[in-house]
Every structure is written in C-alpha cells, then in structure tokens.
N, C-alpha and C positions, 0 to 999 in steps of 0.2 A: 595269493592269486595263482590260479593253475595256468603254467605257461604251456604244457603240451600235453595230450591224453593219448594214450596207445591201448587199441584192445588185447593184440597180443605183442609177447617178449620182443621185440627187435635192438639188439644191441648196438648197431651203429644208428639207428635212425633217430636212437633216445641220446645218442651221444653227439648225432649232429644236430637236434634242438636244441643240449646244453650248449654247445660251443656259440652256434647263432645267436642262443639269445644272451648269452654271455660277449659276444662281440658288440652289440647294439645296447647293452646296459651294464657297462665292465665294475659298475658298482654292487649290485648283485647279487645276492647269495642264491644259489639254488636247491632246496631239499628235494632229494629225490625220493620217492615213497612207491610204495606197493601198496593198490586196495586189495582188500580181501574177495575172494570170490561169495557166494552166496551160501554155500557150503560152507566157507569157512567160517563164516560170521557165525556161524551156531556157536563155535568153540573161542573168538575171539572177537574184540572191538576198535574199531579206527582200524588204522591204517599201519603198515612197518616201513618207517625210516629208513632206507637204506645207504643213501650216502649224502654230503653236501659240497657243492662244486662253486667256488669264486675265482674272478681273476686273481691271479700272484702279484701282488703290489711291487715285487722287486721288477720282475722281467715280461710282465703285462700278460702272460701266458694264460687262457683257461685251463682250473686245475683242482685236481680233490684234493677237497681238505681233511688232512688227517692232525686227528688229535693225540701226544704222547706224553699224558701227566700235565705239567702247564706247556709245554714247549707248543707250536702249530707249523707241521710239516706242508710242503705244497706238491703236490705230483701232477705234470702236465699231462695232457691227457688231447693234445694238438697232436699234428703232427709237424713233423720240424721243420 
C-alpha cells in the first residue's frame, strides 16, 4: 500500500510522512523506494529500495532499520 507520493526529492517532508504514519500505525514497517524516471526505465525495471523504517520495540521510537549479518540495528530518526 503507498502511504505517501512525492514528485520531487524533499528530505524532511518524506521523513515527516514516515514518522506520522509510523505514530498512527506503530506496527508498521515502511519501505521506502525510488521510481524510476522514464528515461531510466529504458536501462532499468521496478523500482530501488532504499531504506526500511519501523518503530523500535525497545523505546517506541520511529526508526531505520538496519540489517548486520543476523543481528537488526534500530536508529531513531525522531527528534528527542
């Protein structure tokens, strides 16, 4: 399900969709993606993945998830 669409890059306005809709559904996961432009689709298909954002079970924070081997790191991405 697409929670937010943006035509161009805005770095705080894609971070305060995650956060919002990460407050309102703290179960959640969210992938975040890049479409390709029309141009790019010549050379490439779908879309790139570029990160994915859940609350932190420990301290309820929204947060990337980082993956290291099996371990799953959480970095908040609130402010404090």
């Amino acid at each position: 399900m697409l929670v937010a669409g943006f035509d161009k890059f805005d770095r705080t306005a894609i971070k305060n969709e995650i956060i919002n809709h990460l407050k309102l559904f703290p179960k959640d996961t969210i992938e975040h993606c890049k479409d390709y432009t029309k141009h790019e689709l010549e050379r490439f298909m779908g879309y790139n993945i570029l990160n994915f954002y859940t609350t932190n079970p420990k301290n309820k924070k929204v947060s990337l998830i980082i993956n290291k081997g099996d371990k799953v790191y959480y970095r908040n991405i609130e402010k404090n």
